[in-house]
C-alpha positions in Angstrom: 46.4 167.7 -144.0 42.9 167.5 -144.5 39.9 168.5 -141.6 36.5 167.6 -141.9 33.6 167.9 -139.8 31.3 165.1 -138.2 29.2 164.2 -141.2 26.3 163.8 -138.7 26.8 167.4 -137.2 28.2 166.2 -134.0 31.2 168.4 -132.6 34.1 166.4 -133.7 36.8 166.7 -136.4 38.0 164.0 -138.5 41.6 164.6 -139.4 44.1 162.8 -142.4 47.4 163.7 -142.0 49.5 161.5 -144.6 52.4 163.3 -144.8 52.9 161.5 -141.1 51.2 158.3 -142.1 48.5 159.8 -139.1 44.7 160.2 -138.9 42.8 160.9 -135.6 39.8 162.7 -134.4 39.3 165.0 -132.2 36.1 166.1 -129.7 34.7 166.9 -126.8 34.7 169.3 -124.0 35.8 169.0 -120.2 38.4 167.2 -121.4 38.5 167.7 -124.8 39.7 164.2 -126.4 41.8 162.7 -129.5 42.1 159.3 -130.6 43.9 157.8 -133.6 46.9 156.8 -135.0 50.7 157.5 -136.6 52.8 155.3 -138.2 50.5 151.9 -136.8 51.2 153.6 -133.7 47.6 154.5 -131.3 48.1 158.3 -130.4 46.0 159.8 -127.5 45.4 163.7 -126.6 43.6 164.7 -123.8 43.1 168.6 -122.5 41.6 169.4 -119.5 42.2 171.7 -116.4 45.0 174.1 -117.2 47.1 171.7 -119.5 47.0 169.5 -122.5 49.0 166.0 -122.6 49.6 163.9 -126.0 51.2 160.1 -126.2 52.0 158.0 -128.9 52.2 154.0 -128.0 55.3 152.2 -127.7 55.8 149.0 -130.2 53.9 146.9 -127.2 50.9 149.2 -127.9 51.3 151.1 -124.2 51.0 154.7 -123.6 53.8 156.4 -121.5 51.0 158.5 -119.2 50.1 155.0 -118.3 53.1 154.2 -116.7 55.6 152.9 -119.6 57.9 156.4 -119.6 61.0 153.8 -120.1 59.3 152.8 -123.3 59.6 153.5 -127.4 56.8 155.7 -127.2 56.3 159.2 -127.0 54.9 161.8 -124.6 54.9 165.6 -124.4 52.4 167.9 -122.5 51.7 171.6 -121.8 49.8 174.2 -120.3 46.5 175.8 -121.6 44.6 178.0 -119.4 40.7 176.4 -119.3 42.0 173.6 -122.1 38.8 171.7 -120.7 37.3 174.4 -123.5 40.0 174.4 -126.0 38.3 174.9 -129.4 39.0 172.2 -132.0 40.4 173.9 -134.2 43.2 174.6 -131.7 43.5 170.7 -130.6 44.2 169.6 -133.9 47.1 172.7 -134.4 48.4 171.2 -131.1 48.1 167.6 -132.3 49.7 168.1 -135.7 52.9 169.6 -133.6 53.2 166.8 -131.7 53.1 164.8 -134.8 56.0 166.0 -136.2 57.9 166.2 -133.3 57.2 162.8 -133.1 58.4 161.8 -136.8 61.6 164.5 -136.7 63.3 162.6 -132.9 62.3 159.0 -134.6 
């Protein structure tokens, strides 16, 4: 896995994760965001309240928080007291987890 800061000093983190064919970036506070994607799949994390949710796309490209739980794709979610201010550093530990839960129930 490799993590690199925002070349241009904004508070983001790029993240390569080939071991899961993955990539994604992660920013943001109140909610803090990812975006990216595993195996061709679009993967989206989003923390904000008191919790953190994660989905990866089913084969038609939707995510399951959107409606598509009877789907291919994947969802998990848990709680993070003030997540809204989550450090990075601590999205991308919670990211990677997903991640391979993701590739182990495939």
């Amino acid at each position: 896995m490799e993590v690199r800061s925002d070349p241009d000093g904004y508070e983001r983190l790029f993240v390569d994760v080939p071991e899961f064919d993955a990539a994604f970036q992660v920013w943001g506070t109140c909610p803090v965001q990812g975006l990216g994607t595993i195996l061709g799949r679009e993967l989206y994390f989003r923390a904000r309240h008191e919790g953190w949710s994660f989905d990866v796309a089913d084969s038609a490209g939707h995510l399951p928080s959107d409606g598509y739980q009877d789907s291919d794709g994947f969802y998990r979610e848990g709680d993070y007291p003030d997540a809204g201010w989550m450090p990075l550093p601590e999205a991308v530990k919670i990211i990677v987890r997903c991640l391979r839960e993701f590739v182990c129930h495939d």
